[in-house]
Backbone as CSV, one residue per row, in Angstrom:
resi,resn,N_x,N_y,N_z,CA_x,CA_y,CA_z,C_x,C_y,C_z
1,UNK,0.848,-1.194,0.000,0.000,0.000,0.000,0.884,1.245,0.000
2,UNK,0.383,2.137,-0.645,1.564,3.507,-1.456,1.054,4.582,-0.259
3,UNK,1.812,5.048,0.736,1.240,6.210,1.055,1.535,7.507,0.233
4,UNK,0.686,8.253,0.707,0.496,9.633,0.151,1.826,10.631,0.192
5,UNK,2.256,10.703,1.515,3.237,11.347,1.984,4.159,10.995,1.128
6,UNK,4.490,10.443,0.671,6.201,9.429,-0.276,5.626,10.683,-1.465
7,UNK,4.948,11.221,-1.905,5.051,12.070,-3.018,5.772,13.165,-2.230
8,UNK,5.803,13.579,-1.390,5.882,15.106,-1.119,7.830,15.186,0.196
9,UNK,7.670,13.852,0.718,8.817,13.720,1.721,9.556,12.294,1.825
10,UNK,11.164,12.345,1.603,11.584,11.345,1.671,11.938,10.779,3.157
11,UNK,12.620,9.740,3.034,12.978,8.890,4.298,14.510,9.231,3.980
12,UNK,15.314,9.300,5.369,16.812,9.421,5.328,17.372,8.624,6.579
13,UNK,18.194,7.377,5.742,18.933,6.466,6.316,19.902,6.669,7.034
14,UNK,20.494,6.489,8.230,21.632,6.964,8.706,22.572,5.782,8.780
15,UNK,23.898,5.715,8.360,24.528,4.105,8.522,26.272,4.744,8.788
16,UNK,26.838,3.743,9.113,28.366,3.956,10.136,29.158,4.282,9.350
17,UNK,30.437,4.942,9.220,31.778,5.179,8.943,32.638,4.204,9.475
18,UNK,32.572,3.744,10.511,33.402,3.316,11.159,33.596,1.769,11.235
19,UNK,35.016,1.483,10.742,35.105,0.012,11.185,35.853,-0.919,11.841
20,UNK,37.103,-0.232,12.591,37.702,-0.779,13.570,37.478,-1.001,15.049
21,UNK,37.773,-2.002,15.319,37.429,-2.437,16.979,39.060,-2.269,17.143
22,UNK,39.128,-2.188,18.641,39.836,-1.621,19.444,40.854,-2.830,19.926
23,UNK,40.301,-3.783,19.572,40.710,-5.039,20.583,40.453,-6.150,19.642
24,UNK,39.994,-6.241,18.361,39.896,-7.051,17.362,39.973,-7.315,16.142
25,UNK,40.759,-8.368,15.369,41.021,-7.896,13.806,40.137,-8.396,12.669
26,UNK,39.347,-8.758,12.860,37.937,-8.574,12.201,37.134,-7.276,12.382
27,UNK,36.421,-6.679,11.702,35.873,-5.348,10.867,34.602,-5.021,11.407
28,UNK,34.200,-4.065,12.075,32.709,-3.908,12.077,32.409,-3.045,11.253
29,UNK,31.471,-2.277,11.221,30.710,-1.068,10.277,29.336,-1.387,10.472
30,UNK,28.183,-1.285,9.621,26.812,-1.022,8.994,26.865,-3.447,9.170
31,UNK,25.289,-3.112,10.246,24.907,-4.338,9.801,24.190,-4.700,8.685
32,UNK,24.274,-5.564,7.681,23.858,-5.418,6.273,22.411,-5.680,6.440
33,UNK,21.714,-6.660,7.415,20.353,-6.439,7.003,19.416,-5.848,7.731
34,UNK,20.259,-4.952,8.854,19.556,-3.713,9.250,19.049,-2.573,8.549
35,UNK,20.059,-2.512,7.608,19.622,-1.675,6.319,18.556,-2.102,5.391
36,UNK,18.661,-3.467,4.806,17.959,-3.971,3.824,16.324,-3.897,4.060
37,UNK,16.467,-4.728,5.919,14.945,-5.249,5.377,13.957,-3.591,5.878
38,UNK,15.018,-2.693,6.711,14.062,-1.596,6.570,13.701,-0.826,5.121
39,UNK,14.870,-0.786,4.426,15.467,-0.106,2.992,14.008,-0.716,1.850
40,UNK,13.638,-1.870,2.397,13.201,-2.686,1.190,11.290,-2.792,1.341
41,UNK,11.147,-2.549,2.488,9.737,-2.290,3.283,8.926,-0.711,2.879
42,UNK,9.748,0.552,3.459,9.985,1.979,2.508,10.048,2.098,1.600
43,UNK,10.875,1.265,0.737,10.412,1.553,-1.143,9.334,0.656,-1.774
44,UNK,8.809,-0.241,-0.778,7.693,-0.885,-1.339,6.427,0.054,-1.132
45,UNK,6.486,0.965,0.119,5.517,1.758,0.462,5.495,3.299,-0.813
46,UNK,6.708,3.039,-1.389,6.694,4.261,-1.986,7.718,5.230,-1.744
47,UNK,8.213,5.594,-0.975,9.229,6.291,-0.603,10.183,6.531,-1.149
48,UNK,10.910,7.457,-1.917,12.426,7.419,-1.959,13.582,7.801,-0.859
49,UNK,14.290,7.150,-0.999,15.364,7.251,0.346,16.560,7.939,-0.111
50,UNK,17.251,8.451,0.636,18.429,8.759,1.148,19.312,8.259,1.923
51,UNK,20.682,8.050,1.797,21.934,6.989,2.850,22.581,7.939,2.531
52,UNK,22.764,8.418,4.159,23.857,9.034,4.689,25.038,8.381,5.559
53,UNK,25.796,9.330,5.840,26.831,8.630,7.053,27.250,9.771,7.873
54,UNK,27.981,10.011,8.562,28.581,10.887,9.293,29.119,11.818,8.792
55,UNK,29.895,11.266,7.911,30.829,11.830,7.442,31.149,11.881,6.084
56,UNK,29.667,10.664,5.350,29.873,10.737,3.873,30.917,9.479,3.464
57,UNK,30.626,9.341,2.210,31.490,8.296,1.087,31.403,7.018,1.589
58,UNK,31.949,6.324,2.285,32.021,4.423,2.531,31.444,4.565,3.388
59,UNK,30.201,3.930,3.391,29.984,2.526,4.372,30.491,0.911,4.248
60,UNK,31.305,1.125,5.531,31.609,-0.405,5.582,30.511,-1.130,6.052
61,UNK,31.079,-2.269,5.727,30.143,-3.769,6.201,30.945,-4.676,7.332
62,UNK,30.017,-4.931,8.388,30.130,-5.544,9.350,30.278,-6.641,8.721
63,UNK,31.839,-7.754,8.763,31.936,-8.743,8.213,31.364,-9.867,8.847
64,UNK,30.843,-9.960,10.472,29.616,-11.086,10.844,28.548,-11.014,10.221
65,UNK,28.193,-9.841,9.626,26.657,-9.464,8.721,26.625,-10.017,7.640
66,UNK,27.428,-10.197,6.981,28.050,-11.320,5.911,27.913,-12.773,5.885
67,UNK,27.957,-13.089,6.922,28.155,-14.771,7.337,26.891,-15.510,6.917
68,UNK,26.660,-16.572,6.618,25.843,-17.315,6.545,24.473,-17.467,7.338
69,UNK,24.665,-17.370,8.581,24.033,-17.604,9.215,22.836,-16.025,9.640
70,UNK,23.604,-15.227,9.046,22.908,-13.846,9.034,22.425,-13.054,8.050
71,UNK,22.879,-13.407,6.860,22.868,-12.305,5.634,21.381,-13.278,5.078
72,UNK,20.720,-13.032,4.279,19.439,-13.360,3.792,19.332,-12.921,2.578
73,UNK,18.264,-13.594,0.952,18.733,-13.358,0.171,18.854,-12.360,-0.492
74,UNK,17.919,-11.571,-0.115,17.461,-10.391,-0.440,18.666,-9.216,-0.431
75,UNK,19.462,-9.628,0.939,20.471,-9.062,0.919,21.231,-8.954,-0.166
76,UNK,21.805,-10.525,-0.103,22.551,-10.919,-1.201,21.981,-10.436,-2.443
77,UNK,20.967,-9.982,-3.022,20.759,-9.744,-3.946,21.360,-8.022,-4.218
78,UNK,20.793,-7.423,-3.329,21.588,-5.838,-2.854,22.770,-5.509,-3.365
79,UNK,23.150,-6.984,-2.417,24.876,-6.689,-2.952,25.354,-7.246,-4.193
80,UNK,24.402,-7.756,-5.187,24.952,-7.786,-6.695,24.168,-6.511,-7.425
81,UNK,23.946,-5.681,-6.692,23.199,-4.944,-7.213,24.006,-3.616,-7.428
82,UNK,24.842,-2.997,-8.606,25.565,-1.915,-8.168,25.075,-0.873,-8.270
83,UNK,24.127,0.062,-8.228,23.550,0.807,-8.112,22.878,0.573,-6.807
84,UNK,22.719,-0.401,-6.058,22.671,-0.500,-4.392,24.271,-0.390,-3.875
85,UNK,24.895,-1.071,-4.087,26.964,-0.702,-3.707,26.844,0.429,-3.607
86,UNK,26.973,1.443,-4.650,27.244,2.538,-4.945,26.453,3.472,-3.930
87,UNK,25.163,3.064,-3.372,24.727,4.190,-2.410,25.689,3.837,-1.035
88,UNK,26.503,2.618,-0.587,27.165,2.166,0.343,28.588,2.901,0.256
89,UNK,28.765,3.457,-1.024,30.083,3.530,-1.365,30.641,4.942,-1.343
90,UNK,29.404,5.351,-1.589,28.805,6.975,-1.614,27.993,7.833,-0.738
91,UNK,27.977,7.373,0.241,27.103,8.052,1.100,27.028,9.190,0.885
92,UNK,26.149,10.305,1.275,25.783,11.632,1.144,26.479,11.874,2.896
93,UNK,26.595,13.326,2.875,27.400,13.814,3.353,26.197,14.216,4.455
94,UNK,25.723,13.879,5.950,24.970,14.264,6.415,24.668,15.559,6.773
95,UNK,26.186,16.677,7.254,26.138,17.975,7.224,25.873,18.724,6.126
96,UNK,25.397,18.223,5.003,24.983,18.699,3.583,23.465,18.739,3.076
97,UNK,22.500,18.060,4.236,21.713,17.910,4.097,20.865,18.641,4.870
98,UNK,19.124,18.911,4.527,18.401,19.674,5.266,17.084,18.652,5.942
99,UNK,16.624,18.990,6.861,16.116,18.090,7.398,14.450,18.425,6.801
100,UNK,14.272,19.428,6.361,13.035,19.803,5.734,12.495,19.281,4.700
101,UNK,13.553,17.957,4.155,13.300,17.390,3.003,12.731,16.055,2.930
102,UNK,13.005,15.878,4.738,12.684,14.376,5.303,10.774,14.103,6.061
103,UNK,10.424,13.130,6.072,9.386,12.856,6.902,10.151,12.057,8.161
104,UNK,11.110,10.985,8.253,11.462,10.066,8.996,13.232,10.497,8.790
105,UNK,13.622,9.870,9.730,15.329,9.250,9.791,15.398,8.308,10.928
106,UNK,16.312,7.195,10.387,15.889,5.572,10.408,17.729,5.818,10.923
107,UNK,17.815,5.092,12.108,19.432,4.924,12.617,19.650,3.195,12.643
108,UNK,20.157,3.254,11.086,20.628,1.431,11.241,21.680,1.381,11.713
109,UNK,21.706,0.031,12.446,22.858,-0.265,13.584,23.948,-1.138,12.862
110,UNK,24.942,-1.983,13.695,26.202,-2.523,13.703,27.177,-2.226,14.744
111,UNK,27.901,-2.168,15.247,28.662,-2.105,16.185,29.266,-0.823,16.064
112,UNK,29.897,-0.589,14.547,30.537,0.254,14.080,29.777,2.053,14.297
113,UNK,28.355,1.847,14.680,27.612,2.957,15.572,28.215,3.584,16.724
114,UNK,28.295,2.626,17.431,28.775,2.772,18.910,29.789,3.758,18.733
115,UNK,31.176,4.484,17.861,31.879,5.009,18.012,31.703,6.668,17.034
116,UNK,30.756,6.437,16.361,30.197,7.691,15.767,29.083,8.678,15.398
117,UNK,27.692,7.650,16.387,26.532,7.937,16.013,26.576,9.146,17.376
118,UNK,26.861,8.848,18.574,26.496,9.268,19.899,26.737,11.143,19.919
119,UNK,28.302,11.159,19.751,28.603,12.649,19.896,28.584,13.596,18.615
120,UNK,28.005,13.333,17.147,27.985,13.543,16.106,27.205,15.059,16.065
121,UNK,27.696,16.111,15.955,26.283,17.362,15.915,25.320,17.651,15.053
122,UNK,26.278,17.037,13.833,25.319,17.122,12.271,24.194,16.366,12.642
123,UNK,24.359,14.768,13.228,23.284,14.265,13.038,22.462,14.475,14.110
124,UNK,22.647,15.149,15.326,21.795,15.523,16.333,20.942,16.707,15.556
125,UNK,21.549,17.721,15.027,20.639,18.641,14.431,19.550,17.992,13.485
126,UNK,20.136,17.267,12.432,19.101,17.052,11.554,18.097,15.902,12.070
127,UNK,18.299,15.536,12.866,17.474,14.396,13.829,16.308,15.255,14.335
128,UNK,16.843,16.173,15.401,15.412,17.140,15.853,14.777,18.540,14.765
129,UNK,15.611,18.737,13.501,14.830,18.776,12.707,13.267,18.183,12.331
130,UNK,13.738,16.873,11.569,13.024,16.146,11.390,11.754,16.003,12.568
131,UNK,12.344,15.720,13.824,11.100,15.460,14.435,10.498,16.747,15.041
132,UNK,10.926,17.798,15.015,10.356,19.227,14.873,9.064,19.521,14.170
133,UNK,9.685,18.759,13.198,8.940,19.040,11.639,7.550,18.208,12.080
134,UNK,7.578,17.529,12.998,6.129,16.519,12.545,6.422,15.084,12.297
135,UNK,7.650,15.070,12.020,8.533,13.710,11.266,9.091,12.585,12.818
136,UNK,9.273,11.464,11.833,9.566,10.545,12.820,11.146,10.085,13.453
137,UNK,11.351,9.890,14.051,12.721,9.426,14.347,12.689,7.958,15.111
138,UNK,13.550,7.284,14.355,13.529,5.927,14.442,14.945,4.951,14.309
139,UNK,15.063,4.116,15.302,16.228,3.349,15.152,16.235,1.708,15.445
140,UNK,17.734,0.919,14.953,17.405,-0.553,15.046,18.497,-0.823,16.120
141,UNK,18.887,-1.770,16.490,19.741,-2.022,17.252,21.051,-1.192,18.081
142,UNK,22.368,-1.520,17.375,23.221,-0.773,17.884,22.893,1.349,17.411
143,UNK,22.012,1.527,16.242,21.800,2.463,16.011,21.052,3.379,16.688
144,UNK,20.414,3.098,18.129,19.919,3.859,18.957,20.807,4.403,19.491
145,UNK,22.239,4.266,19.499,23.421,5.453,19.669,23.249,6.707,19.051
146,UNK,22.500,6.715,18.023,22.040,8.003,17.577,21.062,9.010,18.150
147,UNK,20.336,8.225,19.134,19.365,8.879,19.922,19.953,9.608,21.114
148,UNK,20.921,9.035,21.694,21.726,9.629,23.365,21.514,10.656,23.211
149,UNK,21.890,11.611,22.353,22.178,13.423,22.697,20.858,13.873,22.252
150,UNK,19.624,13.712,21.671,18.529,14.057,21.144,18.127,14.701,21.999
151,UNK,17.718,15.695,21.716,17.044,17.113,22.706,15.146,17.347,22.410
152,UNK,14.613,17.246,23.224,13.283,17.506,22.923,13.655,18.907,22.659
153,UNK,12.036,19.870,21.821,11.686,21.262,22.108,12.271,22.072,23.636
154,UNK,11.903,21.147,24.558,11.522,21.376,26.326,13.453,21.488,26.667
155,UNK,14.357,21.100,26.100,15.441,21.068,26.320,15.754,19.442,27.295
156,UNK,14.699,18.811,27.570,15.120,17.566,28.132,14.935,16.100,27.335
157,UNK,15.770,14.706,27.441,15.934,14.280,26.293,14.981,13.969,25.679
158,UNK,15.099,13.724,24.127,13.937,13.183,23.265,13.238,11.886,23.611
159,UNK,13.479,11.118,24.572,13.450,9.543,25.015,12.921,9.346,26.142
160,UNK,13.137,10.779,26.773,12.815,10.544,28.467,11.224,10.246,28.354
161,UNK,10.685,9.316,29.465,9.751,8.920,29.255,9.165,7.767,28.165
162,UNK,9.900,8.262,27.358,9.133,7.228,26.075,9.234,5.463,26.065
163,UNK,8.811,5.516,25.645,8.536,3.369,25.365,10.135,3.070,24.190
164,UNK,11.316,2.945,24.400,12.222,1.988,23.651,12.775,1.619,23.866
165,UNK,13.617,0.956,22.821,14.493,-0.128,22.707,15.923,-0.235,22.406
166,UNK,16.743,-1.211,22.326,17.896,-0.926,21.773,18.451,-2.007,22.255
167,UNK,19.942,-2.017,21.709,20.558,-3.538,21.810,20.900,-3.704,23.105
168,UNK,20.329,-5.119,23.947,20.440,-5.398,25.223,21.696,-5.720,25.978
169,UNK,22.110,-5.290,26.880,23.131,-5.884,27.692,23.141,-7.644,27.280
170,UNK,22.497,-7.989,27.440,22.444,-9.586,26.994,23.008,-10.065,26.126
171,UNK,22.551,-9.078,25.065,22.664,-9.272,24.037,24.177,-9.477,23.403
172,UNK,24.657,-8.535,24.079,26.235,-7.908,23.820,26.634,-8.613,24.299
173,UNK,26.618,-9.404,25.171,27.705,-10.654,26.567,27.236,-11.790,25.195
174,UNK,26.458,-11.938,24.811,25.957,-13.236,24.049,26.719,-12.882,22.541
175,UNK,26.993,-11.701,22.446,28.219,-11.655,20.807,29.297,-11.349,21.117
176,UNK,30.112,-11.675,22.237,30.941,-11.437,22.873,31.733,-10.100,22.883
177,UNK,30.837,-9.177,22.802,31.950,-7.939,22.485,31.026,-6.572,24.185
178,UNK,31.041,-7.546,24.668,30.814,-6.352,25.964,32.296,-5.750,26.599
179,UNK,32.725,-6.150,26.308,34.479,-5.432,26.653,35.282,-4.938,25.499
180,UNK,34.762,-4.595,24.493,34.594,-4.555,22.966,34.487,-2.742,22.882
181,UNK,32.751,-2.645,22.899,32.709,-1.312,22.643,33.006,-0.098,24.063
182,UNK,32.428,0.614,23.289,32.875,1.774,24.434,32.078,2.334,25.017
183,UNK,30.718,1.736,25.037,30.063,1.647,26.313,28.928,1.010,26.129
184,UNK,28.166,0.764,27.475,26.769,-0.447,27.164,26.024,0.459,26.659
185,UNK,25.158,0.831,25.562,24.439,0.794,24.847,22.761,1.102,25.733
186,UNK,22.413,-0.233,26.240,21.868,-0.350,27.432,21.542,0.865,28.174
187,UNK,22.830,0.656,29.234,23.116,1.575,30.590,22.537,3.095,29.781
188,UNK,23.309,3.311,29.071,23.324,4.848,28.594,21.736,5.109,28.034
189,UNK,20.796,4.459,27.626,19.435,4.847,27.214,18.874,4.805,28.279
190,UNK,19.175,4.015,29.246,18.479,3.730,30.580,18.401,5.180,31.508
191,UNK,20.078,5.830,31.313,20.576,7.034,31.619,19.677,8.285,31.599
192,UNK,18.712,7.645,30.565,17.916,9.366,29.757,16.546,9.114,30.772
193,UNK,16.110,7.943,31.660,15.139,7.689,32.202,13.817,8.103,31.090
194,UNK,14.041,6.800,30.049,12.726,6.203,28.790,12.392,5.424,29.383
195,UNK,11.814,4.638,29.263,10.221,3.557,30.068,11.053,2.178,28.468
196,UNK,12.215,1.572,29.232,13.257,1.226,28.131,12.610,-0.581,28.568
197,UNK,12.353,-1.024,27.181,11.345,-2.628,26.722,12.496,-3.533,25.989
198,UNK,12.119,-4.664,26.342,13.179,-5.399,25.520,12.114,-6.774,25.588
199,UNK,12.349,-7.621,24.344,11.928,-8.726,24.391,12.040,-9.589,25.433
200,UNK,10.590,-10.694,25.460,12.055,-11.724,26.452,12.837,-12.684,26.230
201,UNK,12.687,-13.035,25.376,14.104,-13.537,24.830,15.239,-12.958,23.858
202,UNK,16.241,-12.962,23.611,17.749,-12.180,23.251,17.355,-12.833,21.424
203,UNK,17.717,-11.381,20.983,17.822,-11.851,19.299,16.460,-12.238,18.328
204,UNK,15.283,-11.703,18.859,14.039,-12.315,18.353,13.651,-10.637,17.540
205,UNK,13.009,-10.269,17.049,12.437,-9.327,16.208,11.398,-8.467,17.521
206,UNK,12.024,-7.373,17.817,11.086,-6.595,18.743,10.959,-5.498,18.275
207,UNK,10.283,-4.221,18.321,9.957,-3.246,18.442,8.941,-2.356,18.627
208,UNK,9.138,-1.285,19.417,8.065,-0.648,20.445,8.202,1.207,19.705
209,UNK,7.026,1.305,19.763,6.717,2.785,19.429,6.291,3.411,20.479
210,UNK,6.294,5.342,20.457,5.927,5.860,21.403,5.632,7.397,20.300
211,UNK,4.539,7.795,20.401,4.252,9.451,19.790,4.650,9.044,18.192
212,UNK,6.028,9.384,17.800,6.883,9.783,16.949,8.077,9.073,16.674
213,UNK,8.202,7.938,18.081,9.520,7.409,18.103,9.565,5.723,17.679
214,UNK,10.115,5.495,16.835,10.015,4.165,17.054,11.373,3.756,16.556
215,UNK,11.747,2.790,17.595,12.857,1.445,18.002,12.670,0.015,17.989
216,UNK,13.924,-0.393,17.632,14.274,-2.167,17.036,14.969,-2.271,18.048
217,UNK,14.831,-3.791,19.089,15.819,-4.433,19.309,17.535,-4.679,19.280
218,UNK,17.494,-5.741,18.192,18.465,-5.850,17.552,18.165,-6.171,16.202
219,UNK,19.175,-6.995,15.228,19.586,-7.098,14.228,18.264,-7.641,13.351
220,UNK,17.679,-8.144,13.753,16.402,-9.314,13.360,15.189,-8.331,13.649
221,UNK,15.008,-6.590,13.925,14.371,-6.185,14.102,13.558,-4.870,13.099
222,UNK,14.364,-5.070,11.791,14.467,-3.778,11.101,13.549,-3.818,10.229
223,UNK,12.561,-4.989,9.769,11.514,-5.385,9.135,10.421,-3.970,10.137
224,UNK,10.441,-4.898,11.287,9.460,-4.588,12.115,9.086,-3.098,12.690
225,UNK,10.426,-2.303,12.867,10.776,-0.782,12.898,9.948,-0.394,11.430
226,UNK,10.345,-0.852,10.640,9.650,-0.534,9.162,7.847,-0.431,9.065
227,UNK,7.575,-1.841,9.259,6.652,-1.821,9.744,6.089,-0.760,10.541
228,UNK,6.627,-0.610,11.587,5.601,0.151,12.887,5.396,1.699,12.138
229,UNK,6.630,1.913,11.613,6.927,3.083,11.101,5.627,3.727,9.800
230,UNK,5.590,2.807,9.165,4.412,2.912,8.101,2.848,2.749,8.574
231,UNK,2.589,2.108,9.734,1.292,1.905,10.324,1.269,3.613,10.700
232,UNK,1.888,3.865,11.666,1.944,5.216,12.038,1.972,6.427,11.488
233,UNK,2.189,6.631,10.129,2.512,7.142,9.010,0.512,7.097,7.957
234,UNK,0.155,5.765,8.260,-1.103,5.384,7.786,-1.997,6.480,8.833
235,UNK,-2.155,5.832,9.949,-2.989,6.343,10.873,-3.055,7.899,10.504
236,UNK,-1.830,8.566,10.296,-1.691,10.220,10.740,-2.293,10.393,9.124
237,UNK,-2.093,9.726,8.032,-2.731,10.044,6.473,-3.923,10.426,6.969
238,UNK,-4.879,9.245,7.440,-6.036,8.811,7.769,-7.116,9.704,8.108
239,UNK,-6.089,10.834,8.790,-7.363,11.483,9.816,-7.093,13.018,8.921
């Protein structure tokens, strides 16, 4: 089903620069089907998108996102796809952009978040842009690092109070990298005192909305962010 809005406002992707761990010689960056299955849900609705990064040009790929046991085909299809590469390869430059052009911005995760989404100013501005505007702000897993510094109107955080999510302490001891990043993920949303939900079991497809906000789990959750995202998007057509 095509919403209305996709004529008049796009969606803008936010995905990592970054791909070294500190303590390991395998690669993180952008989880590949954090991107996809939200990427692929939005252009079925109609939407054209935008992929940004921090800082513009490469997104890397989280080489566990790759593996067998994670990548899906759809993915794989992405990635023979070069005119999909090329938006990975090319990112748009997020300080180049205006937020007046967006309805939503979508923070896909990977590990490779954790070290550039949090203290970033470009993307704090164009974040409460967007949700200034009326627009949504939304994230999947490790990409709720993009939310920490978010400022309501009121000057107190964008989260406080609200219903979300984000990648669990559990979660992180269970991919072994809790001594890994550079900080729990967790702790720090908990920090903003949000009304913070997690599945009950580790790694299953969760996500919880609140007003304007909606959050994924983890990795297996970016369908469903998509989802919530477009119901909400319906409802507000509606009336």
């Amino acid at each position: 089903m095509k919403l209305k809005l996709a004529e008049s406002k796009k969606i803008l992707i936010i995905v990592t620069n970054h791909e070294d761990y500190p303590n390991r010689e395998d690669k993180t960056g952008l989880w590949l089907t954090e991107l996809t299955h939200f990427y692929d849900e939005v252009k079925e609705a109609g939407f054209e998108v935008d992929i940004a990064s921090p800082n513009g040009g490469k997104s890397p790929l989280d080489e566990r996102s790759l593996g067998w046991m994670y990548i899906d085909k759809e993915a794989k299809k992405h990635l023979k796809n070069p005119e999909f590469t090329r938006l990975l390869d090319e990112t748009l430059d997020v300080s180049k952009l205006n937020g007046d052009d967006y309805i939503a911005i979508y923070f896909a995760g990977g590990h490779g978040t954790m070290w550039d989404f949090k203290d970033n100013p470009d993307l704090k501005l164009i974040s409460e842009q967007i949700y200034n505007n009326e627009g949504y702000v939304t994230s999947v897993c490790h990409g709720a690092a993009g939310l920490l510094n978010l400022q309501a109107p009121s000057g107190k955080p964008l989260i406080e109070n609200k219903k979300i999510t984000g990648f669990s302490n559990t979660e992180e001891w269970l991919a072994g990298l809790t001594y890994t990043v550079p900080f729990s993920l967790e702790d720090e949303l908990k920090a903003l005192n949000p009304i913070y939900k997690k599945a009950l079991f580790p790694f299953v497809s969760y996500a919880v909305s609140d007003g304007r906000i909606v959050t994924g789990q983890n990795p297996n959750s970016g369908k469903a962010v998509a989802k919530e995202l477009l119901r909400l998007m319906r409802i507000k057509e509606s009336h």
